[in-house]
Backbone as JSON Lines, residues from 0, in Angstrom:
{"i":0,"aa":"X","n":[0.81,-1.18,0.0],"ca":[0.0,0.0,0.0],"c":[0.85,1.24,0.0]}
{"i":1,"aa":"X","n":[1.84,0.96,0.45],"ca":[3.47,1.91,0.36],"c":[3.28,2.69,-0.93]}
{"i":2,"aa":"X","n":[3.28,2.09,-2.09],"ca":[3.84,2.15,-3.36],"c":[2.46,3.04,-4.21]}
{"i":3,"aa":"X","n":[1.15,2.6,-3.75],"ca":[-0.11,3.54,-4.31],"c":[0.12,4.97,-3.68]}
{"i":4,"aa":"X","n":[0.41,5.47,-2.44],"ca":[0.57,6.97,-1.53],"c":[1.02,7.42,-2.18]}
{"i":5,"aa":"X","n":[1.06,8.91,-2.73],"ca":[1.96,10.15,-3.28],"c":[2.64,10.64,-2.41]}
{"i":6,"aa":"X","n":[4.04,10.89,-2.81],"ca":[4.66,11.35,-1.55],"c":[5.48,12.84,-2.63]}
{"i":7,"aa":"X","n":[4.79,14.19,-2.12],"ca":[5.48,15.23,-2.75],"c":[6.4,15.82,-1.77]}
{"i":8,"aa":"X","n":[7.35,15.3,-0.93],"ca":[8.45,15.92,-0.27],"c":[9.38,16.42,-0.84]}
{"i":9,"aa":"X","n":[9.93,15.24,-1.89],"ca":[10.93,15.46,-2.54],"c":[11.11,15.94,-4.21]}
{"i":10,"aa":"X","n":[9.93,16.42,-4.46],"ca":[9.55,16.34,-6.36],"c":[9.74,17.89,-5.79]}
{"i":11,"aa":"X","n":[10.11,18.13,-6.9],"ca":[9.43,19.93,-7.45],"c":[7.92,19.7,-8.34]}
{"i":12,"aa":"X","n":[6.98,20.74,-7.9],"ca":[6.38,21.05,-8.11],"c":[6.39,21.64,-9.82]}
{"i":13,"aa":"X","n":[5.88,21.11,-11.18],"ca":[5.95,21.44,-11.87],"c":[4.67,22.39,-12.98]}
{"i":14,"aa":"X","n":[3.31,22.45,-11.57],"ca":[2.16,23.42,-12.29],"c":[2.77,24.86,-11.55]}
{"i":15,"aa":"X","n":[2.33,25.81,-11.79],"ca":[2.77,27.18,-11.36],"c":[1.33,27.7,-10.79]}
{"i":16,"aa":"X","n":[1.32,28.56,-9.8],"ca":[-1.0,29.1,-9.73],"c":[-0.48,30.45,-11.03]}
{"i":17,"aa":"X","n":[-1.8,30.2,-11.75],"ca":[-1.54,31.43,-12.74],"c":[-2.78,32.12,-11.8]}
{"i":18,"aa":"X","n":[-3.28,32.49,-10.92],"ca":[-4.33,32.69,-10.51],"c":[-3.78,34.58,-10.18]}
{"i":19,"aa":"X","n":[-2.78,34.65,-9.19],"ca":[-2.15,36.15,-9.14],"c":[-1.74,36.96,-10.6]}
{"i":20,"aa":"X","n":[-1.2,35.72,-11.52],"ca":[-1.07,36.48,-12.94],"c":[-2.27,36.94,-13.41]}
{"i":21,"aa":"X","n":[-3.52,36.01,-13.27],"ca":[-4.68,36.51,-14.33],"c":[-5.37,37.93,-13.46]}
{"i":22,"aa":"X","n":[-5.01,38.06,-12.3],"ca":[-5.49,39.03,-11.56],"c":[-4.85,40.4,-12.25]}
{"i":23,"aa":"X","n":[-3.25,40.28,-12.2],"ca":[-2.45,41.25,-12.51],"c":[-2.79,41.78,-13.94]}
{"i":24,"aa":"X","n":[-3.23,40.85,-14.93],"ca":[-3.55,41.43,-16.48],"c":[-4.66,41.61,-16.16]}
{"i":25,"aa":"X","n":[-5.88,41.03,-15.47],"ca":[-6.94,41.72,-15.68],"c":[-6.99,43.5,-14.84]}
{"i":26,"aa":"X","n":[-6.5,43.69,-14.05],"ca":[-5.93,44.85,-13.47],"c":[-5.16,45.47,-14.84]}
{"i":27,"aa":"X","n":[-4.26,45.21,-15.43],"ca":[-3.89,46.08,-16.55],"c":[-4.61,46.43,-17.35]}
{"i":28,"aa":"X","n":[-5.62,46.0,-17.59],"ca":[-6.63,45.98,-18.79],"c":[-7.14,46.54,-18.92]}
{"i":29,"aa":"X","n":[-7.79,46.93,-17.23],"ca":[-8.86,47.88,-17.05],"c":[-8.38,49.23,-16.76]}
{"i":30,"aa":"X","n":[-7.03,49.59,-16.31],"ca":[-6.32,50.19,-16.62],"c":[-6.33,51.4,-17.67]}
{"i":31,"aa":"X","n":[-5.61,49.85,-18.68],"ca":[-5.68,50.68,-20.4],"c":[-6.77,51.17,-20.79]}
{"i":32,"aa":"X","n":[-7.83,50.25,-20.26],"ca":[-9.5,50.8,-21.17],"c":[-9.52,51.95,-20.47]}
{"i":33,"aa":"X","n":[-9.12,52.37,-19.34],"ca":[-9.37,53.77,-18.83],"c":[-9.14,54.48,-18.77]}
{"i":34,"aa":"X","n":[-7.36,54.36,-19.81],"ca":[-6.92,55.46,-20.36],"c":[-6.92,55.98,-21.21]}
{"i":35,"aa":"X","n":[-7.37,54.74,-22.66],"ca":[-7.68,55.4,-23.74],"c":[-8.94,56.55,-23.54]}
{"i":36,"aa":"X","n":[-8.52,57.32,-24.82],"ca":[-9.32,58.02,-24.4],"c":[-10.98,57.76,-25.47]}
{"i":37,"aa":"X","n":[-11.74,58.02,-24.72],"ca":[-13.07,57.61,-26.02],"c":[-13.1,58.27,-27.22]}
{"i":38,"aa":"X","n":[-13.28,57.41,-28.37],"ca":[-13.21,57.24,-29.33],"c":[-14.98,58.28,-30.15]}
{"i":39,"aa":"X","n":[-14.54,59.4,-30.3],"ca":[-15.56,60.54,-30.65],"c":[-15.9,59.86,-32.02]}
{"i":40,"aa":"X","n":[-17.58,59.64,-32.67],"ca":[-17.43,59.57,-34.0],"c":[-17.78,60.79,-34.56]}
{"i":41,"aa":"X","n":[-17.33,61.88,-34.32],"ca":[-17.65,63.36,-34.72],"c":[-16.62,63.44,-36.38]}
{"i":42,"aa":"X","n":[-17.28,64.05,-37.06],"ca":[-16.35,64.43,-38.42],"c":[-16.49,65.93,-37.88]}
{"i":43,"aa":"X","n":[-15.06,66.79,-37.84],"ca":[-15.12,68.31,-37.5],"c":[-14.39,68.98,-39.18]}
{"i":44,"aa":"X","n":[-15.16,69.64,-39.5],"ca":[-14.66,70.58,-40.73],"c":[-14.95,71.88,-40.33]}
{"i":45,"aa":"X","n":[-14.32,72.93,-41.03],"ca":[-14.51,74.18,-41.23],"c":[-15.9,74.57,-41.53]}
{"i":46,"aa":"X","n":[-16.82,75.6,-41.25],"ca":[-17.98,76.17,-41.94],"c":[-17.58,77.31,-42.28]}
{"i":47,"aa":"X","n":[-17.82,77.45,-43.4],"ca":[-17.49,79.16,-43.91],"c":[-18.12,80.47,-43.07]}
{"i":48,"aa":"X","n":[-17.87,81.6,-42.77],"ca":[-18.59,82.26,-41.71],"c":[-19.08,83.35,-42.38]}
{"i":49,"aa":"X","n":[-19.98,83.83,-42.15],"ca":[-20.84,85.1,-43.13],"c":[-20.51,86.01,-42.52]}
{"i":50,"aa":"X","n":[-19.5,86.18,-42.16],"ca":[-19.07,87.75,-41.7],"c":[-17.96,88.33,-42.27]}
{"i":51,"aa":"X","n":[-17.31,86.99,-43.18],"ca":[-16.33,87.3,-43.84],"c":[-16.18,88.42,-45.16]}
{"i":52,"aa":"X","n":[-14.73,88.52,-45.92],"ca":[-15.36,89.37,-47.11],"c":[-15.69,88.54,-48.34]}
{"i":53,"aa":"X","n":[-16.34,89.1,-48.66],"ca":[-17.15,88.82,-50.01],"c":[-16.32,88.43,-51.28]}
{"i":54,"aa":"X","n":[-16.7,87.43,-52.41],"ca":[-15.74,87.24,-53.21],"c":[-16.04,88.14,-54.04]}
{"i":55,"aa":"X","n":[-17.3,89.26,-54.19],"ca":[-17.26,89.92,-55.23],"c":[-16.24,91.31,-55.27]}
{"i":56,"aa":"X","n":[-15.76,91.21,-54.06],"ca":[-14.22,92.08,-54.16],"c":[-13.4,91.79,-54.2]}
{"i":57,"aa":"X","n":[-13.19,90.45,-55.24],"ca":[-11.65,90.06,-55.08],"c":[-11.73,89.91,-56.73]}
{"i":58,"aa":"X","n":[-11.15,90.7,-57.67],"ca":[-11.16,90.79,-58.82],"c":[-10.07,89.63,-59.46]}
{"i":59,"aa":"X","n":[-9.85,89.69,-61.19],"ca":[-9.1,89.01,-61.3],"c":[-7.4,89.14,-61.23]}
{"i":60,"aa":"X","n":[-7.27,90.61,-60.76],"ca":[-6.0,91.14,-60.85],"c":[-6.52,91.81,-59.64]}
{"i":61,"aa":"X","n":[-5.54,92.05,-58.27],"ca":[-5.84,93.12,-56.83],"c":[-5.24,93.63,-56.54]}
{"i":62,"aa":"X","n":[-4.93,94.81,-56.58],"ca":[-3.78,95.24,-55.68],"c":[-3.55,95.52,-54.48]}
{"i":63,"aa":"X","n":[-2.94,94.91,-54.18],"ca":[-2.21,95.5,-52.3],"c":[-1.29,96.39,-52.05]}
{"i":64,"aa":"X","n":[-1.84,97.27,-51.83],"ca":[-0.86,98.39,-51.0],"c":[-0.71,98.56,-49.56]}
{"i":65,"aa":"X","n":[0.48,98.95,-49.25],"ca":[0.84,99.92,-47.93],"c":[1.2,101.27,-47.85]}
{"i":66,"aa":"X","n":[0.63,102.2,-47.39],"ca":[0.78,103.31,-47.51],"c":[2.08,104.0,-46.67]}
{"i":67,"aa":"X","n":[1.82,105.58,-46.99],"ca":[3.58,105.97,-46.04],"c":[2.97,105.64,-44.86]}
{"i":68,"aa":"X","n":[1.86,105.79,-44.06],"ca":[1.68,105.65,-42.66],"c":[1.53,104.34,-42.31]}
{"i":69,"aa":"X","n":[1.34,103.42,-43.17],"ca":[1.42,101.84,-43.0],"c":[0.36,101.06,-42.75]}
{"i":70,"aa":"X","n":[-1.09,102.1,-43.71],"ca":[-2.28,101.87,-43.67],"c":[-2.58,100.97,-45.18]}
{"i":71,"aa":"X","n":[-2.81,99.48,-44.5],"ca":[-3.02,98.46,-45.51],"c":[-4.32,98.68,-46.74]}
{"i":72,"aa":"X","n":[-4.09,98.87,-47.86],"ca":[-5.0,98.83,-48.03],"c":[-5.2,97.65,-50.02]}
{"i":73,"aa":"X","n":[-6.71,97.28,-50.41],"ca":[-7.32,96.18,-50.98],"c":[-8.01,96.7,-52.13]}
{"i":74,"aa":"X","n":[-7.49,97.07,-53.17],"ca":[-7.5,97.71,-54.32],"c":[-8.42,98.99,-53.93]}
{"i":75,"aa":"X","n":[-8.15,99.59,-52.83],"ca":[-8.15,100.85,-53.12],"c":[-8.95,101.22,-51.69]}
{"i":76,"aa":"X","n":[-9.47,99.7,-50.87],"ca":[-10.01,99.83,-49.52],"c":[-9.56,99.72,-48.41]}
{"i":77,"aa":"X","n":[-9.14,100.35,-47.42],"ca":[-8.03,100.44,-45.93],"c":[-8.81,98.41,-45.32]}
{"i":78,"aa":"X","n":[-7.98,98.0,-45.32],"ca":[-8.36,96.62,-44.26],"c":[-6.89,96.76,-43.39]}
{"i":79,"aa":"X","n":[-7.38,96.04,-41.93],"ca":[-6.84,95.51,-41.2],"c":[-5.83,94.1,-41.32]}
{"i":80,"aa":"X","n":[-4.74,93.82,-40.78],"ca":[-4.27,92.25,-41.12],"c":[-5.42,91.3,-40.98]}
{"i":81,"aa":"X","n":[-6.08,91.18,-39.96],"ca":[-7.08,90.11,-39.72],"c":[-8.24,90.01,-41.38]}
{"i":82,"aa":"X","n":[-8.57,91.36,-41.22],"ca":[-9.48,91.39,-42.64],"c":[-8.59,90.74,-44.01]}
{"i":83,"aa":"X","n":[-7.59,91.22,-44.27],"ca":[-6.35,90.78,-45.59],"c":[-6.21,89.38,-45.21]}
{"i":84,"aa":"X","n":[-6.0,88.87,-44.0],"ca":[-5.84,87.37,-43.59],"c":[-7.11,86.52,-44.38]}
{"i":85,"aa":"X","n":[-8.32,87.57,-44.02],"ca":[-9.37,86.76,-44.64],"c":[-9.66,86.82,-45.57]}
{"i":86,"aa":"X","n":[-9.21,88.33,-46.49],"ca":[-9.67,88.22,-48.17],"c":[-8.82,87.05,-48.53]}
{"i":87,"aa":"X","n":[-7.56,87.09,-48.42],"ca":[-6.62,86.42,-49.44],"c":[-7.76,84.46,-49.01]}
{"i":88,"aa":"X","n":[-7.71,84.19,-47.86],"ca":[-8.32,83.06,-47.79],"c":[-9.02,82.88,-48.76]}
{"i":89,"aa":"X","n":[-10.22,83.91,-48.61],"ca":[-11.08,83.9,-49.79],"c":[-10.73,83.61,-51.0]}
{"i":90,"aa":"X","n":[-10.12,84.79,-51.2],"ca":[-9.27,84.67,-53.09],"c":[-8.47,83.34,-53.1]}
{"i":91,"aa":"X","n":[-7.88,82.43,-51.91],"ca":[-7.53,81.17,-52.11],"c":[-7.85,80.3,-52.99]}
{"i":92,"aa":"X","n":[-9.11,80.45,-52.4],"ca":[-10.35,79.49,-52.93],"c":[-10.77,79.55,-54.02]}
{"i":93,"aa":"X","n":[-10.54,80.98,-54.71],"ca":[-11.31,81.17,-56.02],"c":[-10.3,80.37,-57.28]}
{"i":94,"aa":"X","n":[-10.84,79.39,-58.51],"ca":[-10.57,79.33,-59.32],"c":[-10.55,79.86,-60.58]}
{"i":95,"aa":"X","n":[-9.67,80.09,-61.14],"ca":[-8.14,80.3,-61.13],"c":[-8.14,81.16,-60.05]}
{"i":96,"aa":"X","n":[-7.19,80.92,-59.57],"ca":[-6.89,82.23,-58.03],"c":[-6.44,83.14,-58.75]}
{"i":97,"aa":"X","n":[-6.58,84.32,-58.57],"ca":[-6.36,85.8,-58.68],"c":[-4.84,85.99,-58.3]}
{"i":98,"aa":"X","n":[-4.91,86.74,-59.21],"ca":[-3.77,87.83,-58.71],"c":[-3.33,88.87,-58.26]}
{"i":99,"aa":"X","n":[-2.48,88.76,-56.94],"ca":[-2.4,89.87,-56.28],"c":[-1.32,90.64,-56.31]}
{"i":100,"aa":"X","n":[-1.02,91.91,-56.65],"ca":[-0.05,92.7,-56.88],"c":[0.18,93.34,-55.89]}
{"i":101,"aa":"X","n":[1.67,93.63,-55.09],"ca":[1.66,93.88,-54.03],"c":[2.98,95.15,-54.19]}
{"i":102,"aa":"X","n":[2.15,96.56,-53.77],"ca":[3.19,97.55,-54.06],"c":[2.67,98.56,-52.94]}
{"i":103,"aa":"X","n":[4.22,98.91,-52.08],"ca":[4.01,99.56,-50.96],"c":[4.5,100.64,-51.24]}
{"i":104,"aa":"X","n":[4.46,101.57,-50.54],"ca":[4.54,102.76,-50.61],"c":[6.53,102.72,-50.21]}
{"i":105,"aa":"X","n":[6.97,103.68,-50.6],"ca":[8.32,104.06,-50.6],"c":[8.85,104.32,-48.98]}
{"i":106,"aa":"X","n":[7.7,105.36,-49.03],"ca":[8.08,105.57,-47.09],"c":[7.14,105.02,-46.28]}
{"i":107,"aa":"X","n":[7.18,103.2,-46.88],"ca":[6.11,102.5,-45.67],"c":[7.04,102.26,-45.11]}
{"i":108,"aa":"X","n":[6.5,101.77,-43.57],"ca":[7.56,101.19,-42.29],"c":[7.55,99.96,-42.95]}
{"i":109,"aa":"X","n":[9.27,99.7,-42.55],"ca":[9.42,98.09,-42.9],"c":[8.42,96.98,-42.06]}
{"i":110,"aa":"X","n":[8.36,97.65,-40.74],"ca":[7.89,96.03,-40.2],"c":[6.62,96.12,-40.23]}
{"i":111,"aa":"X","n":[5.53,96.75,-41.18],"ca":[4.12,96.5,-41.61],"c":[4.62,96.11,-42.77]}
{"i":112,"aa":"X","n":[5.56,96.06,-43.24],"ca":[5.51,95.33,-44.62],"c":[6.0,93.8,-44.34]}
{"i":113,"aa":"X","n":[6.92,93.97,-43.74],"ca":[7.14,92.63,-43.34],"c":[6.07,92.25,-42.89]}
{"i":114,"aa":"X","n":[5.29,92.37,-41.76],"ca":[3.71,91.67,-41.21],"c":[2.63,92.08,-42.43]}
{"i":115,"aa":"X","n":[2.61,92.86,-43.32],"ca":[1.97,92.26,-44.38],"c":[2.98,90.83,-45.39]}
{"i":116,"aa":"X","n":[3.62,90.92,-45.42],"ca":[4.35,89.99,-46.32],"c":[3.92,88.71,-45.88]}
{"i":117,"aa":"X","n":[4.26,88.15,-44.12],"ca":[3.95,87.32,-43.37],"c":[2.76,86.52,-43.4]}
{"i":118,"aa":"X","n":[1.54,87.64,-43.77],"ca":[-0.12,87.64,-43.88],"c":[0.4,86.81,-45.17]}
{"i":119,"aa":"X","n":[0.29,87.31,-46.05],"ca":[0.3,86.41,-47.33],"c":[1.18,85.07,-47.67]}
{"i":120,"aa":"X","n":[2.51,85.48,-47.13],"ca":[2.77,84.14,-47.11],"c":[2.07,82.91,-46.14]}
{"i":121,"aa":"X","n":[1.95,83.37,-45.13],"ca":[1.29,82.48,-44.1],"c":[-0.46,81.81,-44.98]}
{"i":122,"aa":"X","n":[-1.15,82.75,-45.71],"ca":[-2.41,82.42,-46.37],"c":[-2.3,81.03,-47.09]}
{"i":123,"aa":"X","n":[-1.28,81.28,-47.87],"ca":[-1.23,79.78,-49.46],"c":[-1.45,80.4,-50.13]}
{"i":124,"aa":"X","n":[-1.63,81.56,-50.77],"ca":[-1.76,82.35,-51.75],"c":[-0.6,82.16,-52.15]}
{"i":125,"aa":"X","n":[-0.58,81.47,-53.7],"ca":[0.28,81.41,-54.84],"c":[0.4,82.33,-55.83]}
{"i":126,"aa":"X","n":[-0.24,83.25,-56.04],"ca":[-0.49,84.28,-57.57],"c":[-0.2,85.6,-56.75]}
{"i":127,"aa":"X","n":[0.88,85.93,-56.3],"ca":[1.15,87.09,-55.37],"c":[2.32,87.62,-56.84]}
{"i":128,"aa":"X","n":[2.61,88.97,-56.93],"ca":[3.58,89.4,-57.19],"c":[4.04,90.77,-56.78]}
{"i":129,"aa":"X","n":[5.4,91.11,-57.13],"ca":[5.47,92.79,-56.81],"c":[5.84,94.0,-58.07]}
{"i":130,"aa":"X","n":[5.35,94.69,-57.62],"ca":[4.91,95.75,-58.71],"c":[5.54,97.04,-58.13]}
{"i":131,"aa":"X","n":[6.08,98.08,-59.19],"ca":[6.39,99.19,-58.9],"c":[7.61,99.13,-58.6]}
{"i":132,"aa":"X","n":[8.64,98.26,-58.29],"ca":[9.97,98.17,-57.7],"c":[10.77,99.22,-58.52]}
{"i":133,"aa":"X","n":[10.32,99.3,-59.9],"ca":[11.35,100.03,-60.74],"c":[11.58,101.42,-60.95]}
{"i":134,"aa":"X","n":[10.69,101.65,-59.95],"ca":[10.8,103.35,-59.73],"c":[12.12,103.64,-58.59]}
{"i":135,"aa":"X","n":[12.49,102.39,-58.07],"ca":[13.44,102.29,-56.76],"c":[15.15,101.79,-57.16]}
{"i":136,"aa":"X","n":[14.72,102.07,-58.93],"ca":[15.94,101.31,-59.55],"c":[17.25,102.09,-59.37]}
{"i":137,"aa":"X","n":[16.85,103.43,-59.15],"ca":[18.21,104.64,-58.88],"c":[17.93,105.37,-57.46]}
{"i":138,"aa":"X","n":[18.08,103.93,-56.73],"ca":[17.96,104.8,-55.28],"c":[19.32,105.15,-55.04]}
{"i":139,"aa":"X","n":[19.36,106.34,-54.35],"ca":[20.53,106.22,-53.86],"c":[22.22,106.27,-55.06]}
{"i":140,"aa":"X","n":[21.46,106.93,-56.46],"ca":[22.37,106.9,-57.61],"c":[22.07,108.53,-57.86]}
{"i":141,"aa":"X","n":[23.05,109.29,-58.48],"ca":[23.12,110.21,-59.02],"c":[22.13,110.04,-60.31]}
{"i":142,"aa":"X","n":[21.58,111.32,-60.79],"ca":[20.81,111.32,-61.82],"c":[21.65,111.19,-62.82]}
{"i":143,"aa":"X","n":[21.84,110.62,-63.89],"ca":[22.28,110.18,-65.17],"c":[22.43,111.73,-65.69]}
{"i":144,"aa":"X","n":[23.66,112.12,-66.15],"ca":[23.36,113.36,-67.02],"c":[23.51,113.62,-68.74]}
Protein backbone atom coordinates (compact mmCIF):
# COMPACT_ATOMS: atom_id res chain seq x y z
CA UNK A 1 0.00 0.00 0.00
CA UNK A 2 3.47 1.91 0.36
CA UNK A 3 3.84 2.15 -3.36
CA UNK A 4 -0.11 3.54 -4.31
CA UNK A 5 0.57 6.97 -1.53
CA UNK A 6 1.96 10.15 -3.28
CA UNK A 7 4.66 11.35 -1.55
CA UNK A 8 5.48 15.23 -2.75
CA UNK A 9 8.45 15.92 -0.27
CA UNK A 10 10.93 15.46 -2.54
CA UNK A 11 9.55 16.34 -6.36
CA UNK A 12 9.43 19.93 -7.45
CA UNK A 13 6.38 21.05 -8.11
CA UNK A 14 5.95 21.44 -11.87
CA UNK A 15 2.16 23.42 -12.29
CA UNK A 16 2.77 27.18 -11.36
CA UNK A 17 -1.00 29.10 -9.73
CA UNK A 18 -1.54 31.43 -12.74
CA UNK A 19 -4.33 32.69 -10.51
CA UNK A 20 -2.15 36.15 -9.14
CA UNK A 21 -1.07 36.48 -12.94
CA UNK A 22 -4.68 36.51 -14.33
CA UNK A 23 -5.49 39.03 -11.56
CA UNK A 24 -2.45 41.25 -12.51
CA UNK A 25 -3.55 41.43 -16.48
CA UNK A 26 -6.94 41.72 -15.68
CA UNK A 27 -5.93 44.85 -13.47
CA UNK A 28 -3.89 46.08 -16.55
CA UNK A 29 -6.63 45.98 -18.79
CA UNK A 30 -8.86 47.88 -17.05
CA UNK A 31 -6.32 50.19 -16.62
CA UNK A 32 -5.68 50.68 -20.40
CA UNK A 33 -9.50 50.80 -21.17
CA UNK A 34 -9.37 53.77 -18.83
CA UNK A 35 -6.92 55.46 -20.36
CA UNK A 36 -7.68 55.40 -23.74
CA UNK A 37 -9.32 58.02 -24.40
CA UNK A 38 -13.07 57.61 -26.02
CA UNK A 39 -13.21 57.24 -29.33
CA UNK A 40 -15.56 60.54 -30.65
CA UNK A 41 -17.43 59.57 -34.00
CA UNK A 42 -17.65 63.36 -34.72
CA UNK A 43 -16.35 64.43 -38.42
CA UNK A 44 -15.12 68.31 -37.50
CA UNK A 45 -14.66 70.58 -40.73
CA UNK A 46 -14.51 74.18 -41.23
CA UNK A 47 -17.98 76.17 -41.94
CA UNK A 48 -17.49 79.16 -43.91
CA UNK A 49 -18.59 82.26 -41.71
CA UNK A 50 -20.84 85.10 -43.13
CA UNK A 51 -19.07 87.75 -41.70
CA UNK A 52 -16.33 87.30 -43.84
CA UNK A 53 -15.36 89.37 -47.11
CA UNK A 54 -17.15 88.82 -50.01
CA UNK A 55 -15.74 87.24 -53.21
CA UNK A 56 -17.26 89.92 -55.23
CA UNK A 57 -14.22 92.08 -54.16
CA UNK A 58 -11.65 90.06 -55.08
CA UNK A 59 -11.16 90.79 -58.82
CA UNK A 60 -9.10 89.01 -61.30
CA UNK A 61 -6.00 91.14 -60.85
CA UNK A 62 -5.84 93.12 -56.83
CA UNK A 63 -3.78 95.24 -55.68
CA UNK A 64 -2.21 95.50 -52.30
CA UNK A 65 -0.86 98.39 -51.00
CA UNK A 66 0.84 99.92 -47.93
CA UNK A 67 0.78 103.31 -47.51
CA UNK A 68 3.58 105.97 -46.04
CA UNK A 69 1.68 105.65 -42.66
CA UNK A 70 1.42 101.84 -43.00
CA UNK A 71 -2.28 101.87 -43.67
CA UNK A 72 -3.02 98.46 -45.51
CA UNK A 73 -5.00 98.83 -48.03
CA UNK A 74 -7.32 96.18 -50.98
CA UNK A 75 -7.50 97.71 -54.32
CA UNK A 76 -8.15 100.85 -53.12
CA UNK A 77 -10.01 99.83 -49.52
CA UNK A 78 -8.03 100.44 -45.93
CA UNK A 79 -8.36 96.62 -44.26
CA UNK A 80 -6.84 95.51 -41.20
CA UNK A 81 -4.27 92.25 -41.12
CA UNK A 82 -7.08 90.11 -39.72
CA UNK A 83 -9.48 91.39 -42.64
CA UNK A 84 -6.35 90.78 -45.59
CA UNK A 85 -5.84 87.37 -43.59
CA UNK A 86 -9.37 86.76 -44.64
CA UNK A 87 -9.67 88.22 -48.17
CA UNK A 88 -6.62 86.42 -49.44
CA UNK A 89 -8.32 83.06 -47.79
CA UNK A 90 -11.08 83.90 -49.79
CA UNK A 91 -9.27 84.67 -53.09
CA UNK A 92 -7.53 81.17 -52.11
CA UNK A 93 -10.35 79.49 -52.93
CA UNK A 94 -11.31 81.17 -56.02
CA UNK A 95 -10.57 79.33 -59.32
CA UNK A 96 -8.14 80.30 -61.13
CA UNK A 97 -6.89 82.23 -58.03
CA UNK A 98 -6.36 85.80 -58.68
CA UNK A 99 -3.77 87.83 -58.71
CA UNK A 100 -2.40 89.87 -56.28
CA UNK A 101 -0.05 92.70 -56.88
CA UNK A 102 1.66 93.88 -54.03
CA UNK A 103 3.19 97.55 -54.06
CA UNK A 104 4.01 99.56 -50.96
CA UNK A 105 4.54 102.76 -50.61
CA UNK A 106 8.32 104.06 -50.60
CA UNK A 107 8.08 105.57 -47.09
CA UNK A 108 6.11 102.50 -45.67
CA UNK A 109 7.56 101.19 -42.29
CA UNK A 110 9.42 98.09 -42.90
CA UNK A 111 7.89 96.03 -40.20
CA UNK A 112 4.12 96.50 -41.61
CA UNK A 113 5.51 95.33 -44.62
CA UNK A 114 7.14 92.63 -43.34
CA UNK A 115 3.71 91.67 -41.21
CA UNK A 116 1.97 92.26 -44.38
CA UNK A 117 4.35 89.99 -46.32
CA UNK A 118 3.95 87.32 -43.37
CA UNK A 119 -0.12 87.64 -43.88
CA UNK A 120 0.30 86.41 -47.33
CA UNK A 121 2.77 84.14 -47.11
CA UNK A 122 1.29 82.48 -44.10
CA UNK A 123 -2.41 82.42 -46.37
CA UNK A 124 -1.23 79.78 -49.46
CA UNK A 125 -1.76 82.35 -51.75
CA UNK A 126 0.28 81.41 -54.84
CA UNK A 127 -0.49 84.28 -57.57
CA UNK A 128 1.15 87.09 -55.37
CA UNK A 129 3.58 89.40 -57.19
CA UNK A 130 5.47 92.79 -56.81
CA UNK A 131 4.91 95.75 -58.71
CA UNK A 132 6.39 99.19 -58.90
CA UNK A 133 9.97 98.17 -57.70
CA UNK A 134 11.35 100.03 -60.74
CA UNK A 135 10.80 103.35 -59.73
CA UNK A 136 13.44 102.29 -56.76
CA UNK A 137 15.94 101.31 -59.55
CA UNK A 138 18.21 104.64 -58.88
CA UNK A 139 17.96 104.80 -55.28
CA UNK A 140 20.53 106.22 -53.86
CA UNK A 141 22.37 106.90 -57.61
CA UNK A 142 23.12 110.21 -59.02
CA UNK A 143 20.81 111.32 -61.82
CA UNK A 144 22.28 110.18 -65.17
CA UNK A 145 23.36 113.36 -67.02
Amino acid sequence: MAATSLSLCGEPLAEMNTTPLIDVMLVLLIMFIMAVPLASHAIEFDLPRGDGPKPEHILKENRLTIAAGGAIAWNGKGLSEAELLATLRVAENIVPEPLVLFEPDGAAPYGQTARVLRVVKGSGLSAFAFVGNERFASFDKPEPR
